[in-house]
Structures are given as structure tokens and as C-alpha cells.
mmCIF file of the N, C-alpha and C atoms, coordinates in Angstrom:
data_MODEL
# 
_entry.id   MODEL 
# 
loop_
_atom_site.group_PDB 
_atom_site.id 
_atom_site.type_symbol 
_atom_site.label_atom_id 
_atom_site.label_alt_id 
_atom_site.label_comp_id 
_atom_site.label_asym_id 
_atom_site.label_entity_id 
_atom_site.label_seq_id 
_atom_site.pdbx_PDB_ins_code 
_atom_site.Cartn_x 
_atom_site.Cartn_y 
_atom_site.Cartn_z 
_atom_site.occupancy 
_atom_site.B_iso_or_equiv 
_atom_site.pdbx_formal_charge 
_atom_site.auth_seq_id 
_atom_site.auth_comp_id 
_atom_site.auth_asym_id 
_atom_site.auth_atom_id 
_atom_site.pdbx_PDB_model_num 
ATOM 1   N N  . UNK A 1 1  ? 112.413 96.942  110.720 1.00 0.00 ? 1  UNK A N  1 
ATOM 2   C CA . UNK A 1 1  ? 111.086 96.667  111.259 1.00 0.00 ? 1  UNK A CA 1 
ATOM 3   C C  . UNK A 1 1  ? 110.405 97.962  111.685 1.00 0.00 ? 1  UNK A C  1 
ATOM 4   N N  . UNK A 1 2  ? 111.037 98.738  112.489 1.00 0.00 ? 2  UNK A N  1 
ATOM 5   C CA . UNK A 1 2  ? 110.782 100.390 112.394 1.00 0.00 ? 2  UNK A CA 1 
ATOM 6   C C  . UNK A 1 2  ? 109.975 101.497 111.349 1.00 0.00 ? 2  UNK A C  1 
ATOM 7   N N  . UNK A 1 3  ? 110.631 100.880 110.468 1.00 0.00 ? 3  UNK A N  1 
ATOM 8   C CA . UNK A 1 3  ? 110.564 101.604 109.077 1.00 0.00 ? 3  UNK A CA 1 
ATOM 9   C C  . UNK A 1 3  ? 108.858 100.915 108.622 1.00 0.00 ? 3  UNK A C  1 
ATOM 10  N N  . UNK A 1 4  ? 108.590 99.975  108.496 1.00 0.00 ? 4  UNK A N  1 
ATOM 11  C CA . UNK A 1 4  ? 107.468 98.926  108.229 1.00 0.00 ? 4  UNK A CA 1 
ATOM 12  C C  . UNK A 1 4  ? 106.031 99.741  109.305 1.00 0.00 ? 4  UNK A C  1 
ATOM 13  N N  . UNK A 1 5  ? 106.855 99.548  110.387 1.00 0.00 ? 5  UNK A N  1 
ATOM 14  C CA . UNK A 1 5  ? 105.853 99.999  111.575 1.00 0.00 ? 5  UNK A CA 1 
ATOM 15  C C  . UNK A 1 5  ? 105.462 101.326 111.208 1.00 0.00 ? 5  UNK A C  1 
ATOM 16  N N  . UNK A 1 6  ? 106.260 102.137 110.988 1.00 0.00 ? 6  UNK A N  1 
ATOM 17  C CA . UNK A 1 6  ? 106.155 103.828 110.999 1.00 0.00 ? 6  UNK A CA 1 
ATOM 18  C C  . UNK A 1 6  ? 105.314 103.968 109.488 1.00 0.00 ? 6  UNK A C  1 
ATOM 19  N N  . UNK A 1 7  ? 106.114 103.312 108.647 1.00 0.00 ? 7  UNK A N  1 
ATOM 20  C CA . UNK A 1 7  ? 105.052 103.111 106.988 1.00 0.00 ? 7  UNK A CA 1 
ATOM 21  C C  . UNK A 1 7  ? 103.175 102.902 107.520 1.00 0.00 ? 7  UNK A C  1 
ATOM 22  N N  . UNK A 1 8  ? 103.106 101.708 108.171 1.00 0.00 ? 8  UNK A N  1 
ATOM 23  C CA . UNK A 1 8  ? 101.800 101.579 108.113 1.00 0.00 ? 8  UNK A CA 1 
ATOM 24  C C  . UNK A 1 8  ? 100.997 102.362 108.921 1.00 0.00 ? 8  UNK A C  1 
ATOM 25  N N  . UNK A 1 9  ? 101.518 103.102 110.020 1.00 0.00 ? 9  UNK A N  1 
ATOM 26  C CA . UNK A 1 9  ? 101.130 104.338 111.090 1.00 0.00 ? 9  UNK A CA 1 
ATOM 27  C C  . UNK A 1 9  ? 100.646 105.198 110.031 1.00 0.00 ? 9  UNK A C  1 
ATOM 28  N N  . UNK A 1 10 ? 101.550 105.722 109.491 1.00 0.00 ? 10 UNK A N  1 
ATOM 29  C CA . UNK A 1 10 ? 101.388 106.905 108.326 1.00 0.00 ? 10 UNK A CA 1 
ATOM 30  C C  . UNK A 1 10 ? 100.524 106.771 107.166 1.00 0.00 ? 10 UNK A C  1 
ATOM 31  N N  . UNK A 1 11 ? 100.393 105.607 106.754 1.00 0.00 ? 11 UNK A N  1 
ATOM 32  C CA . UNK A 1 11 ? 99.400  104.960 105.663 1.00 0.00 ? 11 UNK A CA 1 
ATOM 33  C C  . UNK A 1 11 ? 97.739  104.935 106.900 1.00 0.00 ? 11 UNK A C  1 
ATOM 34  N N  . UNK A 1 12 ? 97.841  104.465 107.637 1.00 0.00 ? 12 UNK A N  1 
ATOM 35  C CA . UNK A 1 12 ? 96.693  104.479 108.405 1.00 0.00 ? 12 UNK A CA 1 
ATOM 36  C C  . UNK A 1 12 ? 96.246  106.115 108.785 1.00 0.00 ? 12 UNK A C  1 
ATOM 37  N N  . UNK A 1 13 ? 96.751  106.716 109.095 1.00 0.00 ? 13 UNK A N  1 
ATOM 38  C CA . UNK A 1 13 ? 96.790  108.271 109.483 1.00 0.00 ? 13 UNK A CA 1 
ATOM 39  C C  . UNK A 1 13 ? 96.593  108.991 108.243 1.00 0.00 ? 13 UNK A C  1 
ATOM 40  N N  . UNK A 1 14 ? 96.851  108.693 107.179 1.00 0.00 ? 14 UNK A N  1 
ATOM 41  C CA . UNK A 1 14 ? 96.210  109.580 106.060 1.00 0.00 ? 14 UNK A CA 1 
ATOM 42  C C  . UNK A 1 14 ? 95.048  109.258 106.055 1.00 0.00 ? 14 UNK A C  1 
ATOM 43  N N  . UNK A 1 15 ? 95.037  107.553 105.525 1.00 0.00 ? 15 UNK A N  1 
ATOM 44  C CA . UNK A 1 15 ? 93.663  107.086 105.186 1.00 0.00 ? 15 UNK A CA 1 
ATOM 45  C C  . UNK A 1 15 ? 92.375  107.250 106.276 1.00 0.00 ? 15 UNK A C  1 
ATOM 46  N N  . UNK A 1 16 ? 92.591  108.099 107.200 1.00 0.00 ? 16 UNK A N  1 
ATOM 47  C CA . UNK A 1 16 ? 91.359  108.303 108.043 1.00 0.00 ? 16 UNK A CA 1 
ATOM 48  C C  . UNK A 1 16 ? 91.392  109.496 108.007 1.00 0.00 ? 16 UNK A C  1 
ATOM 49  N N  . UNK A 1 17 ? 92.683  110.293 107.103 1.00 0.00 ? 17 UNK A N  1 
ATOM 50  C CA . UNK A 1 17 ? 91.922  111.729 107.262 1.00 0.00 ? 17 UNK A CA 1 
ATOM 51  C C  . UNK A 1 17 ? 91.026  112.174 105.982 1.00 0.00 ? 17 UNK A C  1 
ATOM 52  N N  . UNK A 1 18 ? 91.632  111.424 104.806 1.00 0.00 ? 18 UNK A N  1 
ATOM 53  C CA . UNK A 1 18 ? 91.592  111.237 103.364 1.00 0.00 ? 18 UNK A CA 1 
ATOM 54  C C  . UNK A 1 18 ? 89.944  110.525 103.157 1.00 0.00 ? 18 UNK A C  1 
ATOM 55  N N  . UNK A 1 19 ? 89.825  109.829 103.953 1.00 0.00 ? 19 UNK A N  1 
ATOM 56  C CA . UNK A 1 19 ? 88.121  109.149 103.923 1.00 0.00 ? 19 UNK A CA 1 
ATOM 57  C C  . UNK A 1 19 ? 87.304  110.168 103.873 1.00 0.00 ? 19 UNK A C  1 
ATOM 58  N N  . UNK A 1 20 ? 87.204  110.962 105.384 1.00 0.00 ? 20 UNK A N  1 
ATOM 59  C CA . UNK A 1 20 ? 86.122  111.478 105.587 1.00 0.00 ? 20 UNK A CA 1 
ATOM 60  C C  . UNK A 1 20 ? 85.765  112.704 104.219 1.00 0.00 ? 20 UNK A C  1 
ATOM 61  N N  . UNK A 1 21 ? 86.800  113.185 103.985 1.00 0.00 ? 21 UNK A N  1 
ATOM 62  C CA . UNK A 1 21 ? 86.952  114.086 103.145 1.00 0.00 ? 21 UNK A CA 1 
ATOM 63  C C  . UNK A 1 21 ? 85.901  113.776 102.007 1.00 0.00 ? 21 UNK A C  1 
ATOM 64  N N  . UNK A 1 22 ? 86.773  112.786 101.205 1.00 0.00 ? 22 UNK A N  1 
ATOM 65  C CA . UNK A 1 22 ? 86.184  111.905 100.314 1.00 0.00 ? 22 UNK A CA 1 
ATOM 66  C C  . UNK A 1 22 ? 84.871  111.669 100.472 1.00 0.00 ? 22 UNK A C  1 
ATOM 67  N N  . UNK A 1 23 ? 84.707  111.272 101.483 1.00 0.00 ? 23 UNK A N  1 
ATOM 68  C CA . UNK A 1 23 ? 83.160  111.056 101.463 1.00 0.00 ? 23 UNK A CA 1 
ATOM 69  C C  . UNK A 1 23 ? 82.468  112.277 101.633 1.00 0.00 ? 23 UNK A C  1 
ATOM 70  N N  . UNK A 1 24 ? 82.792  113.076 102.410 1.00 0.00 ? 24 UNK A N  1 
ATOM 71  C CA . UNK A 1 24 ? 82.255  114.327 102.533 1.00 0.00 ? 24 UNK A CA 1 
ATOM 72  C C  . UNK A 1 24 ? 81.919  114.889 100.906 1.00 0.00 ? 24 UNK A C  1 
ATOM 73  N N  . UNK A 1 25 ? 82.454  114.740 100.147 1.00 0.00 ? 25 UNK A N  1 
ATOM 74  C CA . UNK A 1 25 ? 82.403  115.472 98.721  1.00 0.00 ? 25 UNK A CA 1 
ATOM 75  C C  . UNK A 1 25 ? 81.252  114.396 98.244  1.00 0.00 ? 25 UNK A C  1 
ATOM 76  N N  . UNK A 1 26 ? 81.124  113.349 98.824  1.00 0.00 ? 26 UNK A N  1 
ATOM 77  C CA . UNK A 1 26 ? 80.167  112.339 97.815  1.00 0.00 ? 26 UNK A CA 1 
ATOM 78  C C  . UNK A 1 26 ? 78.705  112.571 98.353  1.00 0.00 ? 26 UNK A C  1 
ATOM 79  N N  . UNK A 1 27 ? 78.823  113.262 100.008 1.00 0.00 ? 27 UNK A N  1 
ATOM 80  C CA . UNK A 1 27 ? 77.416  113.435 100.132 1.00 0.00 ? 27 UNK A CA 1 
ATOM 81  C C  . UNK A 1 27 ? 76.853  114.891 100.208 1.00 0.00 ? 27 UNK A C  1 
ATOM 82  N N  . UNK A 1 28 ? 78.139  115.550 99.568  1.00 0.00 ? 28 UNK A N  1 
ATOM 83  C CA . UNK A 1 28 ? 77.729  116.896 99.094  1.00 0.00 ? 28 UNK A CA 1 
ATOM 84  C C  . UNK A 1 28 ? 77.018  116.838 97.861  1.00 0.00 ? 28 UNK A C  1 
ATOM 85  N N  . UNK A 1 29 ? 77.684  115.896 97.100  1.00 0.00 ? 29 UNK A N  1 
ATOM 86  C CA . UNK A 1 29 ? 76.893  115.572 95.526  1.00 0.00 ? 29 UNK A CA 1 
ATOM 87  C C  . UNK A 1 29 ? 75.357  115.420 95.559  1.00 0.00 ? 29 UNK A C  1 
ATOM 88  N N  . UNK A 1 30 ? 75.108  114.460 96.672  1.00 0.00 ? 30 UNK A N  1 
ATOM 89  C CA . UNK A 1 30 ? 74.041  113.436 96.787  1.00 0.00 ? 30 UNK A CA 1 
ATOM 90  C C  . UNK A 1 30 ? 72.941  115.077 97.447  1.00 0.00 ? 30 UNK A C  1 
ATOM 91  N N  . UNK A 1 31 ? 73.370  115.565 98.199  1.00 0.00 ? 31 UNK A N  1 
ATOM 92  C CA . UNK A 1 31 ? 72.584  116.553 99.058  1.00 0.00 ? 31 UNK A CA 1 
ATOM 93  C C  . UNK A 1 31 ? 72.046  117.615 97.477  1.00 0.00 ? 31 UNK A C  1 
ATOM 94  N N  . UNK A 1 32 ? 72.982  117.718 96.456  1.00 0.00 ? 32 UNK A N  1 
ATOM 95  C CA . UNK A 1 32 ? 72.691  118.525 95.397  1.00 0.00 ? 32 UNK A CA 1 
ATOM 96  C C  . UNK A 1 32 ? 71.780  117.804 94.551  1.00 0.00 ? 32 UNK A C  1 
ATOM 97  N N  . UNK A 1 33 ? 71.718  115.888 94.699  1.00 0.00 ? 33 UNK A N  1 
ATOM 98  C CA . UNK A 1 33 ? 71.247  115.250 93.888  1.00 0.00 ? 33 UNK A CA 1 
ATOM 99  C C  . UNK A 1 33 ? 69.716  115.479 94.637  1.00 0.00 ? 33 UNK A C  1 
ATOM 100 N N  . UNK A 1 34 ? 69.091  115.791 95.864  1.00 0.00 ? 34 UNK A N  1 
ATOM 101 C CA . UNK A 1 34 ? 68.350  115.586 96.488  1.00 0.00 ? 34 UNK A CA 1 
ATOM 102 C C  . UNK A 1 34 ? 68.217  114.030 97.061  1.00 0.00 ? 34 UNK A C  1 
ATOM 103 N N  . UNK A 1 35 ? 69.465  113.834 97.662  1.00 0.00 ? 35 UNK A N  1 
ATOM 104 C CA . UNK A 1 35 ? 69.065  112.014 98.557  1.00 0.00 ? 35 UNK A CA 1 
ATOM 105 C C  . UNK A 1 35 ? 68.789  112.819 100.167 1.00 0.00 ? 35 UNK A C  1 
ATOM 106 N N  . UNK A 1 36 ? 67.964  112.078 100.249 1.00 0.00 ? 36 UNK A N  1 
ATOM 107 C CA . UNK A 1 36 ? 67.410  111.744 101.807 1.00 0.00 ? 36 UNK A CA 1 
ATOM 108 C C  . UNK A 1 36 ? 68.258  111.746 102.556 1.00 0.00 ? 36 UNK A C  1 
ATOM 109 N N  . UNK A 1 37 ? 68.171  112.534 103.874 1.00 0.00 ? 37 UNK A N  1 
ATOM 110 C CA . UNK A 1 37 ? 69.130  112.495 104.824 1.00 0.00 ? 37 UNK A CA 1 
ATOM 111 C C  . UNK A 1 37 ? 69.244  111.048 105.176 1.00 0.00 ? 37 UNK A C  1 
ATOM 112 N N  . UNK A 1 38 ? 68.613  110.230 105.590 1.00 0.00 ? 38 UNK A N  1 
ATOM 113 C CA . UNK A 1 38 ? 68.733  108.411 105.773 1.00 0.00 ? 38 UNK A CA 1 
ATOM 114 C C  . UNK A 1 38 ? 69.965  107.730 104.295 1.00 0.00 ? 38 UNK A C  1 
ATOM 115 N N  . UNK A 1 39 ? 69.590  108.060 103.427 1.00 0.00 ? 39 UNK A N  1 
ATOM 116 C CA . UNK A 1 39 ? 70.738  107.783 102.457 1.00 0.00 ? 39 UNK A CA 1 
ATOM 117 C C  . UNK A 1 39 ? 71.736  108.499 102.307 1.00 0.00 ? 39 UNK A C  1 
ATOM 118 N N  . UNK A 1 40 ? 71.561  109.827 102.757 1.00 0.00 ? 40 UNK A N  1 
ATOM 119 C CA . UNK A 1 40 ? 73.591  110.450 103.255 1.00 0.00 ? 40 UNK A CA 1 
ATOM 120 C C  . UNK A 1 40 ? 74.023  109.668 104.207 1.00 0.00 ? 40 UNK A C  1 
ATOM 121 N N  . UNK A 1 41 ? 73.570  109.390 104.966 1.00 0.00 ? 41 UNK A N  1 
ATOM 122 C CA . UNK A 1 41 ? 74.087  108.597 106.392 1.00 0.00 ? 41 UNK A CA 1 
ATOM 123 C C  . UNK A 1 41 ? 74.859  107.582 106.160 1.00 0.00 ? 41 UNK A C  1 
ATOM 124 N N  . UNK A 1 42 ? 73.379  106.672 104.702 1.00 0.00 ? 42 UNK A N  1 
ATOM 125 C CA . UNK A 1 42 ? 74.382  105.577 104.414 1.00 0.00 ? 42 UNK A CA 1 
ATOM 126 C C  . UNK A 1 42 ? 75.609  105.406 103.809 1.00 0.00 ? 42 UNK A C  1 
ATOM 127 N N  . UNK A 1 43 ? 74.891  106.545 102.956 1.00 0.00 ? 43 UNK A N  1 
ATOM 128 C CA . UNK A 1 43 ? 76.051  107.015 101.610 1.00 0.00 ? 43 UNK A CA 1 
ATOM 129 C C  . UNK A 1 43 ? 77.477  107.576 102.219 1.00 0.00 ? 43 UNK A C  1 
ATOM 130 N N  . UNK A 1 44 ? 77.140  107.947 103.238 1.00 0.00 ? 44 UNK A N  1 
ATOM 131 C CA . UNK A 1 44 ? 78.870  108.530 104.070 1.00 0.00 ? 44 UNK A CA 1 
ATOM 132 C C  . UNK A 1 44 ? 79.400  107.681 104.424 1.00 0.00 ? 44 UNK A C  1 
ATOM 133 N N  . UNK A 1 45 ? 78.636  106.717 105.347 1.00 0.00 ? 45 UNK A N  1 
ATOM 134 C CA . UNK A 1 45 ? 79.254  105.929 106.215 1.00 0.00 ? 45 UNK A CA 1 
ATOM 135 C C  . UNK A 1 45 ? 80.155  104.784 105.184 1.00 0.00 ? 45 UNK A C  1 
ATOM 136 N N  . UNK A 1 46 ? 78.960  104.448 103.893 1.00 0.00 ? 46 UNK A N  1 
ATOM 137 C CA . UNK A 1 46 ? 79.925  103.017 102.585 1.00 0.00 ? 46 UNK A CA 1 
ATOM 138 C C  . UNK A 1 46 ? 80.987  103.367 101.911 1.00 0.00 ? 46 UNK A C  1 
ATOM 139 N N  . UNK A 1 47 ? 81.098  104.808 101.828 1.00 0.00 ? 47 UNK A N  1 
ATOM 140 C CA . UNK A 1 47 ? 81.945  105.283 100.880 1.00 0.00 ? 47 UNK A CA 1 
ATOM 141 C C  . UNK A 1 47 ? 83.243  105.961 101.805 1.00 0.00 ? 47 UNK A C  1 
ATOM 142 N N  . UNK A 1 48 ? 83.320  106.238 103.262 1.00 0.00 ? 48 UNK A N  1 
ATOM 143 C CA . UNK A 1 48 ? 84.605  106.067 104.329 1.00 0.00 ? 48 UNK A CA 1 
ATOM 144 C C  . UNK A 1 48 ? 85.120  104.709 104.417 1.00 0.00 ? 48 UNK A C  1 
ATOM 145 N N  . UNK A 1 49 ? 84.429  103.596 104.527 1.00 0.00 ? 49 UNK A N  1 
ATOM 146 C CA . UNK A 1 49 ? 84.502  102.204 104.939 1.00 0.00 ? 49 UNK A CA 1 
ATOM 147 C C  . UNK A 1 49 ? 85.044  101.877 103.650 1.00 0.00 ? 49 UNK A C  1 
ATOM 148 N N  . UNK A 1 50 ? 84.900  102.641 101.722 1.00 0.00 ? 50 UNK A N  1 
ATOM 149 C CA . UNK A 1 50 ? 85.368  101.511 101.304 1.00 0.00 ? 50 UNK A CA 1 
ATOM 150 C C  . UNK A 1 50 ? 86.569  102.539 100.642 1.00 0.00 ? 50 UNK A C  1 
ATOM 151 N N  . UNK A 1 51 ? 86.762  103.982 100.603 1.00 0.00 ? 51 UNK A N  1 
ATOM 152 C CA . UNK A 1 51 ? 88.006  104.630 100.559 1.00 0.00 ? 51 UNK A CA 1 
ATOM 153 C C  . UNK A 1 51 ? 88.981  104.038 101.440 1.00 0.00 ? 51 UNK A C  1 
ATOM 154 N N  . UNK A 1 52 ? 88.726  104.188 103.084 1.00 0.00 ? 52 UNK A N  1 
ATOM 155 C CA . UNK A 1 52 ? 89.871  103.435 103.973 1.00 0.00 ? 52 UNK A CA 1 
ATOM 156 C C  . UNK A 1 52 ? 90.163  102.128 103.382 1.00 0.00 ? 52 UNK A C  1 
ATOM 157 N N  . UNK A 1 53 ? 89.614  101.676 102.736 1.00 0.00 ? 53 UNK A N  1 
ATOM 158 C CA . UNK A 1 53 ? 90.002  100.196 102.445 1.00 0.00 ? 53 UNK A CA 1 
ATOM 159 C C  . UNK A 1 53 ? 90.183  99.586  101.588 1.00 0.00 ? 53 UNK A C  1 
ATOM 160 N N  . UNK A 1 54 ? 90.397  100.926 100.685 1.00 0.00 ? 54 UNK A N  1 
ATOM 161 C CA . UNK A 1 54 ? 91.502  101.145 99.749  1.00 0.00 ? 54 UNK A CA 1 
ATOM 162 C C  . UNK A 1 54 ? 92.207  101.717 99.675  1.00 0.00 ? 54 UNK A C  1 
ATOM 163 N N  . UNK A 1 55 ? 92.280  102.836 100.469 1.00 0.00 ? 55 UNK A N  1 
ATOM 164 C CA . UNK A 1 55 ? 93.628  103.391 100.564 1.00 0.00 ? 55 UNK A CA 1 
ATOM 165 C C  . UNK A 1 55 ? 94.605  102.653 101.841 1.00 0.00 ? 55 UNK A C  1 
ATOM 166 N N  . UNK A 1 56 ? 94.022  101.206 102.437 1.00 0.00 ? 56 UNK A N  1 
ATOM 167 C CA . UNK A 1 56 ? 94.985  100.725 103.055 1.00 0.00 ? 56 UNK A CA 1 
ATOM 168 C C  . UNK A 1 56 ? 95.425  99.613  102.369 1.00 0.00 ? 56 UNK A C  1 
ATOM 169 N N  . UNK A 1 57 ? 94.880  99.295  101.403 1.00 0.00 ? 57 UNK A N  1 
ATOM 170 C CA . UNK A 1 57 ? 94.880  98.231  100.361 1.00 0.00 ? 57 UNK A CA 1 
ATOM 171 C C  . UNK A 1 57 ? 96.096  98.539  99.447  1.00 0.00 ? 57 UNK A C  1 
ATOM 172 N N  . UNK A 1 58 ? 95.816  99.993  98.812  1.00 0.00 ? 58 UNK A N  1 
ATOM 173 C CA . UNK A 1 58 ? 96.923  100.940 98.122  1.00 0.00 ? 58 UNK A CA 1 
ATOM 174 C C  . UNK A 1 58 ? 98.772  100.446 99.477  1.00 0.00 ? 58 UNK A C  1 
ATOM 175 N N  . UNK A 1 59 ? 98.071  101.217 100.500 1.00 0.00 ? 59 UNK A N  1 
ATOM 176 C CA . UNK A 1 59 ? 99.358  100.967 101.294 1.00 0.00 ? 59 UNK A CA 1 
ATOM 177 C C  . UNK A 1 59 ? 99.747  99.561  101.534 1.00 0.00 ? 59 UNK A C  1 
ATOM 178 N N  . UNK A 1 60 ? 99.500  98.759  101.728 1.00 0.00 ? 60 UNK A N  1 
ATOM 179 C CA . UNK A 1 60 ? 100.015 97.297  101.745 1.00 0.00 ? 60 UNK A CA 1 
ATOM 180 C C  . UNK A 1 60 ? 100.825 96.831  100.381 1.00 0.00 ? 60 UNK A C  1 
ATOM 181 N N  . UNK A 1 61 ? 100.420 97.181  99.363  1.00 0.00 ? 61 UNK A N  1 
ATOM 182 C CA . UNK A 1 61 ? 101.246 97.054  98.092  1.00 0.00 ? 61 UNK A CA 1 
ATOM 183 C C  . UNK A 1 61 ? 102.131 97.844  98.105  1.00 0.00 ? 61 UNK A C  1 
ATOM 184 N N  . UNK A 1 62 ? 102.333 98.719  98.497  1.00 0.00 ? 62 UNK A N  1 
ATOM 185 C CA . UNK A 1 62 ? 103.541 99.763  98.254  1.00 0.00 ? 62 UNK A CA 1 
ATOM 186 C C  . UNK A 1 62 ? 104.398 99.118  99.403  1.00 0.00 ? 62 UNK A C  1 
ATOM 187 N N  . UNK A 1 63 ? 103.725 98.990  100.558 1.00 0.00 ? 63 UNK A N  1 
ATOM 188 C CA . UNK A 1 63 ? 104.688 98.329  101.436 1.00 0.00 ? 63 UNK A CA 1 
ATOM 189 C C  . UNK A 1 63 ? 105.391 96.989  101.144 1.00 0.00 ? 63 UNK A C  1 
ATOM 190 N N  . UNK A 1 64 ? 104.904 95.719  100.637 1.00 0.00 ? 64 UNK A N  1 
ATOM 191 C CA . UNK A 1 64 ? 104.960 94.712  99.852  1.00 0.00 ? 64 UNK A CA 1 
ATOM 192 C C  . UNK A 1 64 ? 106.101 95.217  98.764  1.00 0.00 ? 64 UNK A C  1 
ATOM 193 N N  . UNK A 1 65 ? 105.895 96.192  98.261  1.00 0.00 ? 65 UNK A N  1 
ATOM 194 C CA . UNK A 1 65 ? 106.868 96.508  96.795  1.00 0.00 ? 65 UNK A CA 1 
ATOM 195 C C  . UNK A 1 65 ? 108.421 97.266  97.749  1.00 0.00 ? 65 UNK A C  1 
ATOM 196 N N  . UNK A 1 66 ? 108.140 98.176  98.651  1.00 0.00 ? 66 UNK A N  1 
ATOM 197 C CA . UNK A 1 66 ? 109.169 98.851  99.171  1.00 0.00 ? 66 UNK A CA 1 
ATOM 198 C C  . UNK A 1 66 ? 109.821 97.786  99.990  1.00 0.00 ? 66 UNK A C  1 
ATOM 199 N N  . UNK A 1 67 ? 109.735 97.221  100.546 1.00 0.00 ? 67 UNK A N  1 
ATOM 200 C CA . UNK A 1 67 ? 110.535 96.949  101.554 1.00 0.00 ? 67 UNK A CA 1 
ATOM 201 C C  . UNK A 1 67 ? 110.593 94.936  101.397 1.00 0.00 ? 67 UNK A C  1 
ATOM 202 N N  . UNK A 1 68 ? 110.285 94.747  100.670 1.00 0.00 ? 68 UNK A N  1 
ATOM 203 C CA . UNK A 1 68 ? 110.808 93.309  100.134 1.00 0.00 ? 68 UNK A CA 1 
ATOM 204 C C  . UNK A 1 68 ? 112.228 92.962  99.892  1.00 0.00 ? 68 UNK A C  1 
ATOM 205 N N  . UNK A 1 69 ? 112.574 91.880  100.542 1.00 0.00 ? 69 UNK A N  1 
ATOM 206 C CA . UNK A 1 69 ? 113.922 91.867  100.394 1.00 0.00 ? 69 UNK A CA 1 
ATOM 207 C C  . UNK A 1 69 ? 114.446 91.181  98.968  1.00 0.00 ? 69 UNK A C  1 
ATOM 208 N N  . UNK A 1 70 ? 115.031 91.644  98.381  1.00 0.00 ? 70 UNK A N  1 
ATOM 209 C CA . UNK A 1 70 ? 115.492 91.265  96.771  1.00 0.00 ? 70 UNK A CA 1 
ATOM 210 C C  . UNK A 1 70 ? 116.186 90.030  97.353  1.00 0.00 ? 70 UNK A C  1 
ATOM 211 N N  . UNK A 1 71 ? 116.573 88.991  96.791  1.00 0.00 ? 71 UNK A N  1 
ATOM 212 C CA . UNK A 1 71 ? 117.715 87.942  96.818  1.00 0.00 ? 71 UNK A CA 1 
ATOM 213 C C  . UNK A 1 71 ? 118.980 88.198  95.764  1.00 0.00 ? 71 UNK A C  1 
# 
């Protein structure tokens, strides 16, 4: 149960460092594309909200696959 707990700590702790990043590069694009500071805002904020929530999505399957008990 340890192991489960500490997995999803660590899956959560990337995926919030791994977001901003990510998004950071998408509204670097957008700033080169010329978008409006009002649409970086948005554009940062949809694209953290939907990286985290896939990269916790990613972690739940791996967790699901790792630690399932075989019969």
C-alpha cells in the first residue's frame, strides 16, 4: 500500500512540474504567433489543466498495470 501511495505522490509531483513547462512552451509559440495576452492566459491556464490530466491519467494506468495482483 506504501508503494501505491509513494507511486501516486511521485506521479503527482512530476505532473505539476511537467505542466507548467509544457505549457510554458505553448504560450511561447502563441506569443511568436502574435495571440493576445487575454488568450495566453487562457491558452496557459487549458493546456496545464489538460497536460496534468494526462499525465495523471498516464499514471493511473501504469499504476493499474504495475501493481495488480496476477491470480
Amino acid at each position: 500500500m506504501r508503494d501505491k501511495i509513494l507511486f501516486f505522490v511521485l506521479s503527482a509531483l512530476a505532473a505539476l512540474t511537467l505542466s507548467p513547462l509544457i505549457a510554458g512552451v505553448a504560450v511561447w509559440v502563441g506569443t511568436l504567433a502574435g495571440m493576445t495576452s487575454g488568450a495566453l492566459i487562457i491558452l496557459f491556464g487549458s493546456t496545464t489543466a489538460g497536460v496534468f490530466a494526462a499525465f495523471m491519467t498516464l499514471a493511473s494506468l501504469a499504476a493499474s498495470l504495475f501493481f495488480s495482483k496476477s491470480k
